[in-house]
FITINU-612523 format. One line per 3 residues: number of its first residue (from 1); for each residue x negated, z, y of C-alpha. Coordinates in nm, 4 decimals, decimal comma, padded with zeros to 6 digits, always signed. Example, Ala and Ser with C-alpha at 12.3 -4.5 7.8 and 13.67 -1.06 7.14 Angstrom:
2
1> -01,2300:+00,7800:-00,4500 | -01,3670:+00,7140:-00,1060
% end
This chain:
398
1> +00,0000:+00,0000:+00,0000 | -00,1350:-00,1061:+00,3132 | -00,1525:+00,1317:+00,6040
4> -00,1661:+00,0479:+00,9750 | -00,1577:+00,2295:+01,2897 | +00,0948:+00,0872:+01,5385
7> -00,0112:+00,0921:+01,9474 | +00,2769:+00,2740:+02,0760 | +00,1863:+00,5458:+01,8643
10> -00,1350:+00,6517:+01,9339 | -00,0746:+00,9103:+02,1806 | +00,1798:+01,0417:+01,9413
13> -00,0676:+01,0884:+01,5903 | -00,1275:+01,4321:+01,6050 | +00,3115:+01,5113:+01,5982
16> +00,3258:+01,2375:+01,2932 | -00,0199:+01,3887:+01,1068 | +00,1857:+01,7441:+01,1668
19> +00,5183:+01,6063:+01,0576 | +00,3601:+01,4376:+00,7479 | +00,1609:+01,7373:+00,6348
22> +00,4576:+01,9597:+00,6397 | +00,6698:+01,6968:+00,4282 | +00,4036:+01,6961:+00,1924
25> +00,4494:+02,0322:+00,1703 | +00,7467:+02,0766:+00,1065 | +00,7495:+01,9141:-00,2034
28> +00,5865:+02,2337:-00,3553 | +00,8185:+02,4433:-00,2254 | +01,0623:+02,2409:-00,4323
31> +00,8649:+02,2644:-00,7402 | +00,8981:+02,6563:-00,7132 | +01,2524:+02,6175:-00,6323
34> +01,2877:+02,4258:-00,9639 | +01,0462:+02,7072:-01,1488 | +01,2207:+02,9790:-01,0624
37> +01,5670:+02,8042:-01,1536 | +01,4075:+02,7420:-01,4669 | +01,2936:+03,1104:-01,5329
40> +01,6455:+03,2163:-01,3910 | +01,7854:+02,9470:-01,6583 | +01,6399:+03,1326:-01,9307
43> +01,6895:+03,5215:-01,8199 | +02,0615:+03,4413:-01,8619 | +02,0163:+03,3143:-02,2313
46> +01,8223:+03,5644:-02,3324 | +01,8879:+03,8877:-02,1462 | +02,2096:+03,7931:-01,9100
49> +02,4592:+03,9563:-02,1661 | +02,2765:+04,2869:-02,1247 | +02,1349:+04,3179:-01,7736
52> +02,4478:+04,1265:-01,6298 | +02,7360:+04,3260:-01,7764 | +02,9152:+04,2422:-01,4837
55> +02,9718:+03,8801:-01,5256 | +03,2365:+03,9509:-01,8426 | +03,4471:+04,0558:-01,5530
58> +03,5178:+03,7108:-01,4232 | +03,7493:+03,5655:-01,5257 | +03,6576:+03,2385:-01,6905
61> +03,3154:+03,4190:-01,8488 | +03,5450:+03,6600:-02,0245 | +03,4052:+03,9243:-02,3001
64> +03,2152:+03,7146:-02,5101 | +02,8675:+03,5580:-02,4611 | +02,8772:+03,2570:-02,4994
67> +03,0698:+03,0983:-02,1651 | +02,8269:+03,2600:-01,9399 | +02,5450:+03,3594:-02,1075
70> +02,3393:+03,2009:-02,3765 | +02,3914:+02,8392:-02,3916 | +02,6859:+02,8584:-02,1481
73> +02,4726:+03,0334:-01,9007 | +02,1527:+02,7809:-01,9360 | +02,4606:+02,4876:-01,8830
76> +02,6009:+02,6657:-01,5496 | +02,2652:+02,7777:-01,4455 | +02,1417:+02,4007:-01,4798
79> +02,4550:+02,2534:-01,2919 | +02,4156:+02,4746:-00,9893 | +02,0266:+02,3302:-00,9422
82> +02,1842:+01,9898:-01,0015 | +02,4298:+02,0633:-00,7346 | +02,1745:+02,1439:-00,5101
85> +01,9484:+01,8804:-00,5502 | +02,1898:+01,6196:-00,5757 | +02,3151:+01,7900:-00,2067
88> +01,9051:+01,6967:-00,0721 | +01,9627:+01,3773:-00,2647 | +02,2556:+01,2684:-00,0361
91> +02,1395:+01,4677:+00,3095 | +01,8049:+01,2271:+00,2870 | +01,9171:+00,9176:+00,1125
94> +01,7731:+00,6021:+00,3297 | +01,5349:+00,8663:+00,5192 | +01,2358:+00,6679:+00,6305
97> +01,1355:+00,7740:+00,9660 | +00,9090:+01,1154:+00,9629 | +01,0434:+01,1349:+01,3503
100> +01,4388:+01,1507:+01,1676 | +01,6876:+01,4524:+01,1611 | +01,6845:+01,3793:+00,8370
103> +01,3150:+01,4037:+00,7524 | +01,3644:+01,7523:+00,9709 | +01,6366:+01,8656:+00,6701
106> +01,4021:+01,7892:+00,4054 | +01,0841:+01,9195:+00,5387 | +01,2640:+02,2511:+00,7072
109> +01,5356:+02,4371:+00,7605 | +01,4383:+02,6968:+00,4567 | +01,6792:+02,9533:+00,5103
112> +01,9401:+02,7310:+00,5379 | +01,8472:+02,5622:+00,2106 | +01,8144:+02,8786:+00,0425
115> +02,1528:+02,9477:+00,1389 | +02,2446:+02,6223:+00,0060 | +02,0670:+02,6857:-00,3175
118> +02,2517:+03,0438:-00,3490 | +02,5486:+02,8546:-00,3472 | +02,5266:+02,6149:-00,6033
121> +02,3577:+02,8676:-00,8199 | +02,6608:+03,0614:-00,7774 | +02,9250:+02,8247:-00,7818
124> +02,9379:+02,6983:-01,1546 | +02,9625:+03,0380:-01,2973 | +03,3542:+02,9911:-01,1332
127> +03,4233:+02,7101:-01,2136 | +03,6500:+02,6724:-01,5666 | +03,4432:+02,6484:-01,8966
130> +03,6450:+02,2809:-01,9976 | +03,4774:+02,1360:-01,6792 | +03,0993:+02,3073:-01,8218
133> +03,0978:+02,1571:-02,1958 | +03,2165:+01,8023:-01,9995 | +02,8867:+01,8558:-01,7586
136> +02,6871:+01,9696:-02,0783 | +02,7979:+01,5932:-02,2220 | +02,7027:+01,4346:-01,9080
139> +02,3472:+01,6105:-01,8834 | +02,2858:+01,4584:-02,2473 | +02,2557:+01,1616:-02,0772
142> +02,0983:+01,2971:-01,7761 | +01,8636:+01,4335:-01,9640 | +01,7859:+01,0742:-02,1701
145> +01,7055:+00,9010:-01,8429 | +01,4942:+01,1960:-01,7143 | +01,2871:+01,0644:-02,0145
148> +01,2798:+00,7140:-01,9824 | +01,1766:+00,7823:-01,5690 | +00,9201:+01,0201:-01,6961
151> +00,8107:+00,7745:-01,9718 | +00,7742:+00,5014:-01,6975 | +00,5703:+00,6923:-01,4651
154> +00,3415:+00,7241:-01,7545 | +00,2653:+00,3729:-01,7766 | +00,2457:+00,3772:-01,4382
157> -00,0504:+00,6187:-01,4628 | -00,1667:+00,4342:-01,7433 | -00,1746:+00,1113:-01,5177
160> -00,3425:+00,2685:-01,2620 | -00,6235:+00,4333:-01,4753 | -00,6694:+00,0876:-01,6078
163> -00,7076:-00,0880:-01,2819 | -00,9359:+00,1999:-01,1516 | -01,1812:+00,2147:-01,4201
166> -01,1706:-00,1140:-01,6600 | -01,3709:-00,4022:-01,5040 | -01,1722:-00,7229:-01,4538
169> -01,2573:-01,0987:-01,5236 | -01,5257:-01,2091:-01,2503 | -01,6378:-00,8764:-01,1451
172> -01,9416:-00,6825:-01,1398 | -01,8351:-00,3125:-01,2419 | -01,9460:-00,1699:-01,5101
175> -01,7233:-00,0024:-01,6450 | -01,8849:+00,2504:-01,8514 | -01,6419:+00,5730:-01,7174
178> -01,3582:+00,3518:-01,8410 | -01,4999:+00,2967:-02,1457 | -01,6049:+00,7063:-02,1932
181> -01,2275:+00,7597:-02,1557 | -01,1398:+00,4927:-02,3884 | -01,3634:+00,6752:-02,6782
184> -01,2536:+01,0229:-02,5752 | -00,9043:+00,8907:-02,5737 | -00,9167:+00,7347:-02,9212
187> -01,1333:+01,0132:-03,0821 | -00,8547:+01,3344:-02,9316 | -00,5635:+01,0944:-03,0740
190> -00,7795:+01,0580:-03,4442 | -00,8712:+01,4227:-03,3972 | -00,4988:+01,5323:-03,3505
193> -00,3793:+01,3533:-03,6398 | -00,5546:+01,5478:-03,8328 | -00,5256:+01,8933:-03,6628
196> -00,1150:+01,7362:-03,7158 | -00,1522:+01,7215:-04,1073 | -00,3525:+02,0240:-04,1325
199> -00,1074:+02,2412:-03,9625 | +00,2194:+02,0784:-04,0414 | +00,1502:+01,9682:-04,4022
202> +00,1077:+02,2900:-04,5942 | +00,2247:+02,1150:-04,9320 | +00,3127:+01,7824:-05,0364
205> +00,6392:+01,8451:-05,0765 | +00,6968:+01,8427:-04,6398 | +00,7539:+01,4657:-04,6858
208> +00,9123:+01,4137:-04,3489 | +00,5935:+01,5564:-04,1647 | +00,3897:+01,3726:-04,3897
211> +00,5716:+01,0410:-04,3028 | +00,5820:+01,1455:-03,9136 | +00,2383:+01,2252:-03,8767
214> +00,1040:+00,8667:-04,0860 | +00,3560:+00,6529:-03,9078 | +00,1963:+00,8105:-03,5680
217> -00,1379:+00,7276:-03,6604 | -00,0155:+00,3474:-03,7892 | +00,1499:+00,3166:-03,4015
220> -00,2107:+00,4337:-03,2410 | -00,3751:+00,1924:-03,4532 | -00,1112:-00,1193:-03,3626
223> -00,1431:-00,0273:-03,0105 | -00,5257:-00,1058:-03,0695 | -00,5017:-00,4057:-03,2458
226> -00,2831:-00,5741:-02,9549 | -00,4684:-00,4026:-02,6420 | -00,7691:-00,6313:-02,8318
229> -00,6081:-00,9616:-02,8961 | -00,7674:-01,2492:-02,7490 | -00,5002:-01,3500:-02,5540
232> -00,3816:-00,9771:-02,4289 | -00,7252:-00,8424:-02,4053 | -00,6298:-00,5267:-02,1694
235> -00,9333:-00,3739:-02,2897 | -00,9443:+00,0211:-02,5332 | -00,8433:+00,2316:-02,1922
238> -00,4555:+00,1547:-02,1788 | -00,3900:+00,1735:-02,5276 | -00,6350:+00,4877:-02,5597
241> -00,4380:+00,6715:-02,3270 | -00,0928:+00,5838:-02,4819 | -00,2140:+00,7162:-02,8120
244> -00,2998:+00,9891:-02,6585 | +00,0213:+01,0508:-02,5612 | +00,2576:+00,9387:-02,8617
247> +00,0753:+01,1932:-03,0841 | +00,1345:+01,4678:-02,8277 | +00,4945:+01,3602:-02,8559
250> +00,4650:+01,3790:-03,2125 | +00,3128:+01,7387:-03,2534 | +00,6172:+01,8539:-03,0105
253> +00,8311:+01,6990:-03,2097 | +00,6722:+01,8521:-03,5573 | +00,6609:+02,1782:-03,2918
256> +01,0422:+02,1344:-03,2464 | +01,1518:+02,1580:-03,6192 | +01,3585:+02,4867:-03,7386
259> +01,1138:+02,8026:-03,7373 | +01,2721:+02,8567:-04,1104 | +01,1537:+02,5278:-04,2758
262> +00,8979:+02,5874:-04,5570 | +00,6553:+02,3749:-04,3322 | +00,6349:+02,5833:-04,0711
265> +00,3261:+02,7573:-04,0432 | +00,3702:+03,0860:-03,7794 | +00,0469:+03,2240:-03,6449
268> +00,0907:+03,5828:-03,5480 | -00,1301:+03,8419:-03,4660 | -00,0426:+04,2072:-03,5768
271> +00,2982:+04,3193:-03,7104 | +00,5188:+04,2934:-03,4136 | +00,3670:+04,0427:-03,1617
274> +00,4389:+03,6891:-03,2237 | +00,1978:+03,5832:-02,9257 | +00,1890:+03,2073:-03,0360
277> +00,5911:+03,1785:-02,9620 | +00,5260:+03,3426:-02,6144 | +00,2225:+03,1429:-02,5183
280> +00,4181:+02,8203:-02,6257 | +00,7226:+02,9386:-02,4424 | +00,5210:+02,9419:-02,0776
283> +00,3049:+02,6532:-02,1717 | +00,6602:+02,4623:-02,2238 | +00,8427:+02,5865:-01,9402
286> +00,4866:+02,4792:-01,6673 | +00,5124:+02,1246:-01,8938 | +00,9303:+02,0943:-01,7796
289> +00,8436:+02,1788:-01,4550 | +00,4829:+01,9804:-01,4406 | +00,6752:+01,6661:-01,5643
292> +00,9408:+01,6713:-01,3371 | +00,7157:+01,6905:-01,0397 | +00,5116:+01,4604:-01,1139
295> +00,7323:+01,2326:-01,1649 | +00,9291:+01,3015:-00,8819 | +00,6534:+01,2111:-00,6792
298> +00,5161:+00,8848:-00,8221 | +00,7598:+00,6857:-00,5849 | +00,5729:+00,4074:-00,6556
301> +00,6841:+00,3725:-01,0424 | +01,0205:+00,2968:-00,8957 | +00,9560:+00,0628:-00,6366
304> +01,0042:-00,2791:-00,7258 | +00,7389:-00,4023:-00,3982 | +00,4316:-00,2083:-00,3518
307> +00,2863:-00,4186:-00,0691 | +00,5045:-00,2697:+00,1893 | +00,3401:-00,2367:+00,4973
310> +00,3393:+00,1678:+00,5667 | +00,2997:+00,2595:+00,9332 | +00,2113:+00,5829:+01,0582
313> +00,5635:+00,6858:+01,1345 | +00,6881:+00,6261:+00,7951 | +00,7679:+00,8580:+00,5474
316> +00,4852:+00,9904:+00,3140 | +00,7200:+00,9160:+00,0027 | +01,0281:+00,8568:-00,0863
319> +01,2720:+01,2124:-00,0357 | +01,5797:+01,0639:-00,2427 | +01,3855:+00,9889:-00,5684
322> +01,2217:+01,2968:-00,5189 | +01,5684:+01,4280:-00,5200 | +01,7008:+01,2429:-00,7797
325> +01,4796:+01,3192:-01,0246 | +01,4627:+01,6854:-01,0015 | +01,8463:+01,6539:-01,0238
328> +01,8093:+01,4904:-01,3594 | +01,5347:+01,7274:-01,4193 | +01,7783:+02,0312:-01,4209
331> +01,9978:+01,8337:-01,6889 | +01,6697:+01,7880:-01,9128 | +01,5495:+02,1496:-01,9125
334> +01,9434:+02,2720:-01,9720 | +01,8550:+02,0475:-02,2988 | +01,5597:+02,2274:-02,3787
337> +01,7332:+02,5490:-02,3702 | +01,9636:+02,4602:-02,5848 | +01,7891:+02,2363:-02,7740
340> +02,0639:+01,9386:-02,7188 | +02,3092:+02,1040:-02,9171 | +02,6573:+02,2247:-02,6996
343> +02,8716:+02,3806:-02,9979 | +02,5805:+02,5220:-03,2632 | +02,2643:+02,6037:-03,0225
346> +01,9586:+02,7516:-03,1773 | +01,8974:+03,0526:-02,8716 | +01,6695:+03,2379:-03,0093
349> +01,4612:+03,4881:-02,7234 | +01,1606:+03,2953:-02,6022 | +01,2329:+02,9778:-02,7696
352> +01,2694:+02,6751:-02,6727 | +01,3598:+02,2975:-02,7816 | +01,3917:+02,4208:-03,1498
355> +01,6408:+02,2318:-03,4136 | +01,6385:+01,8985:-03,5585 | +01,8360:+01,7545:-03,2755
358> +01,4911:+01,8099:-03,0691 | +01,2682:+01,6706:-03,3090 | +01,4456:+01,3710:-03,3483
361> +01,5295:+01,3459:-02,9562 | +01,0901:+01,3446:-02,9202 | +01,0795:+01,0974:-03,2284
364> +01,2472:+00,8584:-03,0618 | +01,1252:+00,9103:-02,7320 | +00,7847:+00,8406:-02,9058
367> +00,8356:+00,5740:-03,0800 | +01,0708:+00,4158:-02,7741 | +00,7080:+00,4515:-02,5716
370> +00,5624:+00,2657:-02,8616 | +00,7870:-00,0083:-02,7865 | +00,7962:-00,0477:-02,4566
373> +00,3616:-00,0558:-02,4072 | +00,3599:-00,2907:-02,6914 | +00,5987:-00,5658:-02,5526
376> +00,4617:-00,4931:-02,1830 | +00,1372:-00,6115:-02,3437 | +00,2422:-00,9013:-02,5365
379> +00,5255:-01,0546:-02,3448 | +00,3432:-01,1659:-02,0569 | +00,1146:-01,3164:-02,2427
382> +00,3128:-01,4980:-02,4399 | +00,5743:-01,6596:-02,2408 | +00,5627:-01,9658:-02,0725
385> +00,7173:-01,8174:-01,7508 | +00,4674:-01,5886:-01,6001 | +00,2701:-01,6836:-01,3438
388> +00,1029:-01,3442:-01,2347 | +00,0275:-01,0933:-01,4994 | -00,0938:-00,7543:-01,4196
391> -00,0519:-00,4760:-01,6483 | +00,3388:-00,3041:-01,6929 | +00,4091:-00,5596:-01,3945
394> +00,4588:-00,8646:-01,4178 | +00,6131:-01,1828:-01,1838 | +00,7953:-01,4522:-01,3261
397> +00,9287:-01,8045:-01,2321 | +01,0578:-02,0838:-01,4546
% end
């Protein structure tokens, strides 16, 4: 993206640097907005029916658990943060100018916000159960395309990592950083495929592990094979990278499977502390929370130019994909809670996307990003259309 400094703003740099630091900002404030929803998200499930005796009062929670606590806690908790940032999402939609009300709203106005957020926490937890199992349907599919956005700002990374570091046709760089990540790449995916069978085959008879983990290593080793063909030839970094990441995929998937299948392996250290299900718990609530902002703020995965001419006025980044995709977020961790099940969810205290439904939800997620990097490799290359190819992006005419 090209940056220039129009005249008739010189004398006015040091308000825009201000306003554009403070917008920039204000996207971690967000992120600890979302955190703490998410911690709030799973206080409820776990401890809400205890610590929040007062809730059975109410009248739609009534005196059992499971409308506002539990998974119909997670659900409400998770539709007041959608409220909310759906409410940012439609305050800054079309915001462009840092010198906007607008861009004011987004970058400001905290206590008002808070307010705001108080609200739509609050809200859902009166609002008639019927109307929370129909949202807990429609964050299903939230959830699903939180995925797919997150799986395309992968391969947005991936295309930048490939651009920075691989050396093109008729250049002079080297290259030799891009290919150190390319072997470290390829040796932690190798590496975790076994680490994968060691701790998730304790027998022969765990045939579905067995079958996950080969068909995993069978995808890395495709994914090679086509980065390399003569007339794709995108070079070990891309497809390194994307290995990389299906077999992460595929240990949270293996991760995800019932704690009382006979290949589960629990590592615990004395008689009453289960440390590795706590550890894993906070790793998995800093990866929901990682992964939506960092794919909140990859604007550019989502932008169909990227040779817009930015000036200094402009907005930094885009606030209503920002807002967007934390909204979607919220549906995705309410998912995680629960573990994508509404009527049987597995809620045991500090766990998290455990049951079948998960694994299979991350099996297909992996083998959907399987998919897509293979035919963004090969169908450029092999139809008579293109006319510009550049990795993940590519400009037809015919």
């Amino acid at each position: 993206m090209i940056k220039i400094r129009a005249p008739e703003l010189y004398r006015d740099s040091g308000a825009y640097e201000a306003r554009k630091r403070q917008s920039l900002r204000a996207r971690y404030i967000y992120g600890l907005i979302f955190f703490a929803t998410n911690l709030l998200a799973w206080f409820i499930r776990d401890y809400g029916a205890k610590l929040l005796g007062g809730l059975h009062h109410i009248p739609v929670c009534g005196a059992g658990d499971s409308k506002c606590f539990r998974s119909g806690g997670v659900l409400r908790v998770s539709l007041g943060c959608f409220i909310f940032f759906w409410v940012m999402f439609a305050t800054t939609f079309g915001t462009r100018k840092l010198q906007g009300v607008r861009n004011s709203w987004h970058s400001g106005c905290w206590t008002l916000k808070f307010l705001v957020y108080a609200v739509s926490i609050v809200t859902p937890f009166i609002i008639p159960n019927i109307f929370i199992q129909l949202y807990g349907e429609i964050a299903r599919m939230g959830a699903g395309i939180f995925l797919i956005l997150q799986l395309i700002s992968m391969l947005h990374l991936i295309s930048w990592c490939n651009k920075r570091w691989m050396p093109y046709a008729g250049s002079n760089q080297c290259g030799l950083f891009g290919l150190f990540l390319s072997t470290v790449s390829f040796i932690a995916s190798f590496a975790g495929i076994l680490v994968l069978y060691i701790l998730y085959v304790p027998n022969s008879s765990c045939m579905f592990n067995i079958f996950t983990i080969i068909w995993t290593a069978v995808l890395v080793k495709i994914m090679m094979a086509v980065s390399l063909h003569s007339k794709v030839n995108e070079g070990l970094l891309s497809s390194g990278i994307m290995g990389s990441y299906i077999v992460f995929l595929c240990w949270s998937a293996l991760h995800s499977e019932p704690r009382t299948g006979k290949c589960y392996t629990e590592m615990k250290i004395g008689k009453d502390g289960n440390w590795a299900t706590i550890i894993s718990f906070i790793i998995a609530i800093c990866s929901i929370v990682s992964a939506t902002f960092s794919t909140g703020i990859n604007n550019r995965s989502f932008q169909f130019r990227s040779d817009k001419i930015q000036l200094e006025e402009d907005a930094p980044y885009s606030y209503e994909i920002f807002h967007i995709v934390f909204a979607v977020g919220a549906m995705y961790f309410a998912m995680l809670f629960i573990s994508w099940e509404l009527n049987h969810p597995i809620t045991r205290k500090w766990s998290i996307d455990v049951g079948w439904a998960s694994t299979w939800v991350k099996i297909m997620n992996e083998w959907l990003a399987f998919c897509i990097y293979v035919l963004a490799c090969l169908f450029p290359h092999f139809s008579p259309c293109v006319v510009h190819i550049e990795i993940f992006k590519t400009y037809y005419i015919c």
